[in-house]
Each structure stands twice: as structure tokens, then as C-alpha cells.
C-alpha positions as CSV (number, residue, x, y, z in Angstrom):
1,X,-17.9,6.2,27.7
2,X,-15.9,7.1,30.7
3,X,-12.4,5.5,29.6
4,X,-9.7,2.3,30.4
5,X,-7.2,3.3,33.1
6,X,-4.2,4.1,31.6
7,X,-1.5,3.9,34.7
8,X,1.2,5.5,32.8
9,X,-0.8,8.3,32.0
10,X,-2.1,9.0,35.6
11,X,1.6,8.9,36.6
12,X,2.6,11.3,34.2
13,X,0.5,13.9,34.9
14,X,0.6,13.7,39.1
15,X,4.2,13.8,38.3
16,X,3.3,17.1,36.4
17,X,1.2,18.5,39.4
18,X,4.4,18.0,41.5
19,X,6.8,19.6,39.5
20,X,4.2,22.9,38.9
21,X,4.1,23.3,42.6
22,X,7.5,22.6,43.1
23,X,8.5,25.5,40.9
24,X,5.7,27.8,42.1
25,X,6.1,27.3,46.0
26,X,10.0,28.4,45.3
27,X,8.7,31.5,43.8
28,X,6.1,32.7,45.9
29,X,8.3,32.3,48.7
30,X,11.4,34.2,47.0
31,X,8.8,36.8,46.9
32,X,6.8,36.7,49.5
33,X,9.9,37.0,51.7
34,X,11.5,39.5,49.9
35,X,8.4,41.8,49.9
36,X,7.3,41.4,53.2
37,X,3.5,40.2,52.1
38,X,1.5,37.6,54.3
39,X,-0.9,37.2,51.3
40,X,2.0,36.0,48.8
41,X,3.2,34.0,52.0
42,X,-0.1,32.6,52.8
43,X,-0.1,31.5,48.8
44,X,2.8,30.2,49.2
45,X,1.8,28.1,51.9
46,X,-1.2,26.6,49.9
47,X,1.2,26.2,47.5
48,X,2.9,23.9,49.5
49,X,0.4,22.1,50.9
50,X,-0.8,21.7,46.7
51,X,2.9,20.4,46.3
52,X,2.5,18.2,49.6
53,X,-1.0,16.9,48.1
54,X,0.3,16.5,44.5
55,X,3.2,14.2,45.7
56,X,0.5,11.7,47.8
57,X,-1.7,11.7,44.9
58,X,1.7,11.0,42.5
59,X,2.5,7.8,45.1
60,X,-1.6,7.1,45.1
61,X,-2.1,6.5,41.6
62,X,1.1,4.6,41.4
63,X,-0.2,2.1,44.5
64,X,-3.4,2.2,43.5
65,X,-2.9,0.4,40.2
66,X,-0.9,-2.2,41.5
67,X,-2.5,-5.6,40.7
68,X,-4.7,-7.3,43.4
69,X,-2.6,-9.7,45.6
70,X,-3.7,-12.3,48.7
71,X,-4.4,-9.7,51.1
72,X,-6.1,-7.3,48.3
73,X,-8.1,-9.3,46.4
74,X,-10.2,-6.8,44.8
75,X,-7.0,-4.7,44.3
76,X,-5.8,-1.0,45.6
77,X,-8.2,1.5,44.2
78,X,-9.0,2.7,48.1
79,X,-5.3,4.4,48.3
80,X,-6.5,6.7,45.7
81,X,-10.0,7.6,47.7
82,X,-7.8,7.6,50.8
83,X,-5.6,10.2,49.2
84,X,-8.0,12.1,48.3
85,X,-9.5,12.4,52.5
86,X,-5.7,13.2,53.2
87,X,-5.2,15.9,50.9
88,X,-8.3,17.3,52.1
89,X,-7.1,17.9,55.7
90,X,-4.0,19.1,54.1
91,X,-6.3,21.8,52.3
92,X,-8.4,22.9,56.0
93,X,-4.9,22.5,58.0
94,X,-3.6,25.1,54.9
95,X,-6.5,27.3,55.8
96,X,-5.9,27.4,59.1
97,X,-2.4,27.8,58.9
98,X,-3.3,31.2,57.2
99,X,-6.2,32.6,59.4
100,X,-3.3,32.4,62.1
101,X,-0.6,34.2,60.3
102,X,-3.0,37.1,59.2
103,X,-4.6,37.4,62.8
104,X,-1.2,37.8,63.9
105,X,-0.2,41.1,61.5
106,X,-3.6,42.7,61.1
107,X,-2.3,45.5,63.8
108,X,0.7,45.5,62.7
109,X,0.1,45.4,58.9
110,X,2.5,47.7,56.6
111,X,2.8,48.4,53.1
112,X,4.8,45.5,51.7
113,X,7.6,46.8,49.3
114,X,8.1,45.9,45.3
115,X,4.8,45.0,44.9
116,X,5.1,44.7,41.2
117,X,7.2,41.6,42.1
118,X,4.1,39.7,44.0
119,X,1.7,41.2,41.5
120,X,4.0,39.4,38.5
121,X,4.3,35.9,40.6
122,X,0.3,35.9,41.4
123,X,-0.2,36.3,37.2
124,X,2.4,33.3,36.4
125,X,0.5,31.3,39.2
126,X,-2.8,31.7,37.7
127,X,-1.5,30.5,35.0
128,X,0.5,27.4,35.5
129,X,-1.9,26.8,37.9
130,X,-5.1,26.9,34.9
131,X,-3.1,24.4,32.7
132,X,-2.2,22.4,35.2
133,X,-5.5,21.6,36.6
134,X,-7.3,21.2,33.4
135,X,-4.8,18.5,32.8
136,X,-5.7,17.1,35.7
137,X,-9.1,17.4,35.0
138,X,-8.9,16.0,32.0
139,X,-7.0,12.8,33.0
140,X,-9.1,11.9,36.2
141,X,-12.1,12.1,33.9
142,X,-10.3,10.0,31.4
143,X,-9.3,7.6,33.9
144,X,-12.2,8.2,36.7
145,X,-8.9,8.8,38.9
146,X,-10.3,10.2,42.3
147,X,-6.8,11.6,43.2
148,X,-6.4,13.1,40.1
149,X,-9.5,15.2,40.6
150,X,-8.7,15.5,43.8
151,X,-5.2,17.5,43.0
152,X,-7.0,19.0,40.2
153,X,-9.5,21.4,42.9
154,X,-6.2,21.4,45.2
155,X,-5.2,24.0,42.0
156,X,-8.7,25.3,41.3
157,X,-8.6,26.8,44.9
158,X,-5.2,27.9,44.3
159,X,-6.3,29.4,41.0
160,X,-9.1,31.7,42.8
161,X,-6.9,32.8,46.4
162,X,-4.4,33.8,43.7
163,X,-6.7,35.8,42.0
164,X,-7.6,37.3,44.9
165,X,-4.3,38.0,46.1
166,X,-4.1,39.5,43.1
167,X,-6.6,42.0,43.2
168,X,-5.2,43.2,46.6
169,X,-2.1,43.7,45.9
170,X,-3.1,45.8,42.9
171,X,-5.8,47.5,45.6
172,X,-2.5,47.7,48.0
173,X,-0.4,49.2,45.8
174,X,-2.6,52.1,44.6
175,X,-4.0,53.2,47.7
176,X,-1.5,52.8,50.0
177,X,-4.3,50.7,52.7
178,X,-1.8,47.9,54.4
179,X,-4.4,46.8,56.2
180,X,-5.7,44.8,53.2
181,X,-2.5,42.0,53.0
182,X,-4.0,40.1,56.0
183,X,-7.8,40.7,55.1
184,X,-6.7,39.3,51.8
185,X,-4.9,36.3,53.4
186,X,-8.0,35.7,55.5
187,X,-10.1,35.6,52.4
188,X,-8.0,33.1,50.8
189,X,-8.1,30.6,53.9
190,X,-12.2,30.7,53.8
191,X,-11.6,29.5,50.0
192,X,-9.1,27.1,50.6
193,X,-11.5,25.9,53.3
194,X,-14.2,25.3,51.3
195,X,-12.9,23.5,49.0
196,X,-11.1,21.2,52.0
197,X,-14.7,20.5,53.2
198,X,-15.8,19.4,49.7
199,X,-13.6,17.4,49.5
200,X,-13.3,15.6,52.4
201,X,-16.9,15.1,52.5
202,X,-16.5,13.5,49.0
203,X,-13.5,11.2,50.1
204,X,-15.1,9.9,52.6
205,X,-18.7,9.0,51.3
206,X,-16.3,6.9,49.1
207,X,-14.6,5.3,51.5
208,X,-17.6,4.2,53.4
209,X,-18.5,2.9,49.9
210,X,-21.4,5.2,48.5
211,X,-23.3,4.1,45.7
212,X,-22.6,4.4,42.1
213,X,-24.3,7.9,41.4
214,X,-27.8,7.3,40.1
215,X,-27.1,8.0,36.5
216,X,-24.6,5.6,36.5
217,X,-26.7,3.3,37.9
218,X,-29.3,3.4,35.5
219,X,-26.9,2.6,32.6
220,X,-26.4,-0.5,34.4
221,X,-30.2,-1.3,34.7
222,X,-30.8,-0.1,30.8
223,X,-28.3,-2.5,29.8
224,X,-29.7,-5.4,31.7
225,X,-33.3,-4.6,30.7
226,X,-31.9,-4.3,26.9
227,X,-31.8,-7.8,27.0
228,X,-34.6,-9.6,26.7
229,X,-33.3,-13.0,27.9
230,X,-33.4,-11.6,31.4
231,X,-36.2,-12.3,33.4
232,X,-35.9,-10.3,36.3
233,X,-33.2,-8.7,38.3
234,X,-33.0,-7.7,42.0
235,X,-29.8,-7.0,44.8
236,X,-27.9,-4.3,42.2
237,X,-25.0,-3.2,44.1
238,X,-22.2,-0.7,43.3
239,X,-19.6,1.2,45.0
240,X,-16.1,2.7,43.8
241,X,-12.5,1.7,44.6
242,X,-10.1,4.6,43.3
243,X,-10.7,4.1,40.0
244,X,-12.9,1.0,39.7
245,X,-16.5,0.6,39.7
246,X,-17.3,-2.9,41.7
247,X,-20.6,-3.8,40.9
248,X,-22.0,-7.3,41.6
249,X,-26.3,-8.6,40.8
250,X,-28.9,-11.0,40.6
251,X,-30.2,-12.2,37.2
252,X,-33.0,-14.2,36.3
253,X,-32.9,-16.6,33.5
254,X,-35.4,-19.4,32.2
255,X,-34.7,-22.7,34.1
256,X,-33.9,-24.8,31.4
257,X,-31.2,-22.3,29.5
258,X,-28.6,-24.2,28.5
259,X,-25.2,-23.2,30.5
260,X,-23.5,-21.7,27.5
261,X,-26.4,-19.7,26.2
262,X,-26.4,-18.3,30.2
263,X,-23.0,-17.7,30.9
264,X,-22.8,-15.8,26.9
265,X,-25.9,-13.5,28.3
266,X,-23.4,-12.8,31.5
267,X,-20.4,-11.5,29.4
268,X,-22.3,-9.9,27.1
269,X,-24.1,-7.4,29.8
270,X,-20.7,-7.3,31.6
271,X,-18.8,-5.9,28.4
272,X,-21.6,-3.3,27.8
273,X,-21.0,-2.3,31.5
274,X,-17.4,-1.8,31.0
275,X,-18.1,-0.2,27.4
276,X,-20.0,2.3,28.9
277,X,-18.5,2.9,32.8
278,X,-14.8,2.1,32.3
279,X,-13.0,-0.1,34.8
280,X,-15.5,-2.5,36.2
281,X,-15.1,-5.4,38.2
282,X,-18.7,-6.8,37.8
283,X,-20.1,-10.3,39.3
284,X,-22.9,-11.7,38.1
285,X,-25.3,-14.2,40.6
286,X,-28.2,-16.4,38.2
287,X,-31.2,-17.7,39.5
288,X,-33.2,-20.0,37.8
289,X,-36.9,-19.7,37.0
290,X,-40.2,-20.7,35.2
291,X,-40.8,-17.7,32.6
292,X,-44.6,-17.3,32.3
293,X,-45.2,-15.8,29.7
294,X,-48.8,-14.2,30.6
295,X,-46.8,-12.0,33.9
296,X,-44.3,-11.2,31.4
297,X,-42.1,-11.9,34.4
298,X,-40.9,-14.9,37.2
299,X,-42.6,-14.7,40.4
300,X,-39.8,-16.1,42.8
301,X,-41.5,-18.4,45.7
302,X,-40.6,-17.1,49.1
């Protein structure tokens, strides 16, 4: 079972993605500065990019939850898939950002100073960074939040250019080679790009409302077959909204069902749905038809 949404819980922890970065991009850049590094600077940059990110996704997941009103009648969910596209151009204009800084210093590159400084701030990162995002991870997975996740690989990137950052400067400071702080920094921006592209190919196949991903869709079709009162189905269609799955189908019933015994069939598939998937809006269309028994099935006329 993939979980309720719990709004107070998705607000909780983007407000706990903001506050990490917050602290961190204050630190990288005390010592980025201080030591003269473009690679702590350029991590400090994606740092505050992660920050910039974390605070959409905080607002996201607050908007996104909002009940459905007259001009949103199947709610907000889309803020959070739409926060997740903007966060991803944050993430490529982050990368960019960095290939230019570390173009402009490769020939000039020196030995940054009090290196056991950056190499102490890159260590802390990693961490904060690893807790962080497997809250987040945990949360969005919880909640099927797509701007949770979405912060969550803002940090996973961060996690892995620190790393790297980190190797260099521990390279840098044993054999002297300057030249390695921009190489470093340009290593960093092809991660962080990567992860940008991922993610804003994601964002938007949701926003152009993708399918349900096949497994998810053949819950739905093993709980409609599990009942045995249903004919036939046909026109299964799904897509996401932030958090929500909509899902709306075609059932086929015997003609003469009573109404009750009909609309009971309805609720009970939907609340299997939901059991198993979460948050689902699901609408259910009946047909009527003749159940001959020797098909085993309703031949529909055309």
C-alpha cells in the first residue's frame, strides 16, 4: 500500500529541506570565500539553488493540498508536478552557472588556502545532506508527493558533487595540483545536470498527464477482474495530479442488477483502489448488458 496524504507531514519535512540548506549554503559560502575555492563555491551555489528548490517545493505541497474549489474542481495536485519542472531548470541553470565560473579560473587556478576548512564543510554536507533526503524520500513515498521526491534528488546530487569536491580537495591539498578546483567544479555541474534532465523529463511526462505506470495499472485491472460480478471492462484511464491518482472506467454489469447491488460493486472496487494506490479520485461509468453465460462474457452491439 502506497499511503493517505498526510499534509501536515509533507509540510514538515519541506520545511526541513529548507532549513538544511539554509544552514549549509551559509557555510559553504563562509568557506568557500574565505579559502578561495570555486569547487566549495560552485557547492555552494547548488546549495542554493537546493535551498531555492526546497522553498517552492515547501509552498507546493502547501498549495497543492488545498481542497478543490470552482475553478479547480479536481483540486491542486499539478502545483506539485509543476514544482517539480521548476526545480529542474533550477538544477541545469545551477549547472550552468558552475561550467562558467570554472571556465573562467582554469588558467588562472591557484592553490586555495585552509583547505582543511572546505574539506571539514564538504563532510558535514554529506551528511546533513544523507539524512535529509532520505527523509524526503521516505515522505514522498509515504505520501506519493512528486515535490518531495523531487527535493529529495535536489540533495542526492548535492550528496555526490560534494563527494567529489571532496576527493579533490583532499587530491588538492596533497599534491599541490591547483588546476584540479575548476576540473572538480566542472565535474560537479555534469552531475548536477543529469540529475536536472531527469527530472525535468519526469515533471513533464506528468504534466502532460502520462499514464499510471503499468504496475500500477494492473492492480487496478486485478481488482476489477477479482470480482466476478463484472462483466467486462474497457476505456481504463489514469494519470497523476501531485499526489493523486485520477483514474476513471467502464464497467459491465448484468442488465437487470438491481441499483443498490450495482452501485455496492462500484464502492467496493473503488475502496480496494484506494487501499492499494493511496489517494485516488476514481469514477466509475456502468453499462448494462445480457451476461451469456456460454461466452463467459457480454458482447456489446456496435
Amino acid at each position: 500500500m502506497i499511503g493517505y496524504v498526510d499534509s501536515n507531514l509533507k509540510e514538515r519535512t519541506a520545511r526541513l529541506s529548507v532549513i538544511s540548506n539554509t544552514v549549509l549554503v551559509v557555510l559553504k559560502l563562509i568557506v568557500g570565500f574565505y579559502t578561495g575555492a570555486v569547487s566549495i563555491i560552485s557547492e555552494a551555489a547548488h546549495s542554493g539553488f537546493d535551498l531555492l528548490a526546497s522553498v517552492i517545493a515547501f509552498y507546493a505541497v502547501r498549495k497543492a493540498d488545498t481542497p478543490p474549489d470552482d475553478n479547480h474542481a479536481y483540486g491542486h495536485g499539478k502545483f506539485e508536478n509543476l514544482s517539480g519542472a521548476i526545480e529542474a531548470i533550477l538544477i541545469i541553470g545551477a549547472a550552468i552557472w558552475i561550467v562558467y565560473e570554472a571556465g573562467s579560473k582554469m588558467n588562472s587556478a591557484v592553490v586555495p588556502g585552509f583547505l582543511e576548512y572546505g574539506i571539514a564543510i564538504m563532510i558535514i554536507s554529506i551528511a546533513i545532506n544523507y539524512w535529509v533526503s532520505e527523509r524526503l524520500f521516505k515522505v514522498a513515498k509515504q505520501t506519493g508527493s512528486h515535490a518531495l521526491e523531487a527535493d529529495g534528488l535536489h540533495l542526492r546530487a548535492d550528496i555526490w558533487t560534494s563527494v567529489g569536491v571532496l576527493v579533490g580537495l583532499v587530491i588538492i591539498h596533497v599534491t599541490g595540483l591547483a588546476w584540479l578546483d575548476p576540473v572538480i567544479a566542472i565535474i560537479v555541474a555534469g552531475i548536477v545536470f543529469k540529475a536536472g534532465y531527469g527530472m525535468t523529463k519526469k515533471s513533464l511526462y506528468e504534466l502532460t498527464d502520462i499514464s499510471l505506470p503499468e504496475h500500477e495499472e494492473q492492480m487496478i485491472i486485478d481488482i476489477i477482474q477479482s470480482h466476478k460480478e463484472v462483466i467486462s471492462f474497457h476505456q481504463l484511464r489514469t494519470r497523476r495530479s501531485g499526489s493523486w491518482r485520477l483514474i476513471d472506467m467502464h464497467l459491465i454489469l448484468y442488465k437487470d442488477m438491481h441499483l443498490n447491488e450495482a452501485h455496492d460493486i462500484c464502492d467496493q472496487i473503488e475502496a480496494e483502489i484506494k487501499q492499494k494506490l493511496g489517494s485516488c479520485d476514481v469514477v466509475i461509468h456502468l453499462e448494462p448488458c445480457d451476461h451469456l453465460k456460454e461466452l463467459g462474457a457480454c458482447p456489446l452491439d456496435e
